[in-house]
N, C-alpha and C positions, 0 to 999 in steps of 0.2 A: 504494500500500500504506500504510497505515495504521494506527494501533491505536486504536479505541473501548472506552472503561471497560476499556484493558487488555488485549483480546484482539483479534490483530491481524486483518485484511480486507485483502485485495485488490480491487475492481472496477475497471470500465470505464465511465465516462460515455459515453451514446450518446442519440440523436436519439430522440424518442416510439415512432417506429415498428419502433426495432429492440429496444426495452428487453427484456429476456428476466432478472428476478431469481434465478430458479435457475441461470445461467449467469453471475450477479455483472455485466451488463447493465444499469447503471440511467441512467432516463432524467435528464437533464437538470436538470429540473425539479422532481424527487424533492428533497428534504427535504435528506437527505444530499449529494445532488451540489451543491446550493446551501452548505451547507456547506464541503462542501472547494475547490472551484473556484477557483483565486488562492493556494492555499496552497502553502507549498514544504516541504522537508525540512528537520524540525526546529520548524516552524510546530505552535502550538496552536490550537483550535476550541474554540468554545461549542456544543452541541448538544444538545437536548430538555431544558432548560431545566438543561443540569448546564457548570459551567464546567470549561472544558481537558477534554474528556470522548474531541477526537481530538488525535492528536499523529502529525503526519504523518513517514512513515517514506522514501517514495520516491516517485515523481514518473514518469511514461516515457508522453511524447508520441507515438502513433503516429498514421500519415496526412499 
């Protein structure tokens, strides 16, 4: 969970073949998931060219 420019997101990184974006399913590879990937709670991001744009809220490893 997350907040981008402010307004918070939930997803799930997953594998190419399961990505499903209306179900908040984003692949890996995605933009976004290379963004947050490494970050913990409380951690800032740079993304689409705007600085601290995520600022990550929580973090919950499943599998």
């Amino acid at each position: 969970t997350f907040l981008l420019n402010g307004k918070e997101k939930t997803l799930s990184i997953v594998g190419d073949d399961e990505a499903d974006p209306a179900k908040a399913l984003i692949s890996f590879s995605a933009p976004i998931s290379r963004a947050l990937m490494g970050l913990e709670p409380g951690d800032y991001s740079d993304f689409a060219g705007k600085e601290d744009a995520i600022e990550i809220l929580s973090v919950a490893v499943i599998g």
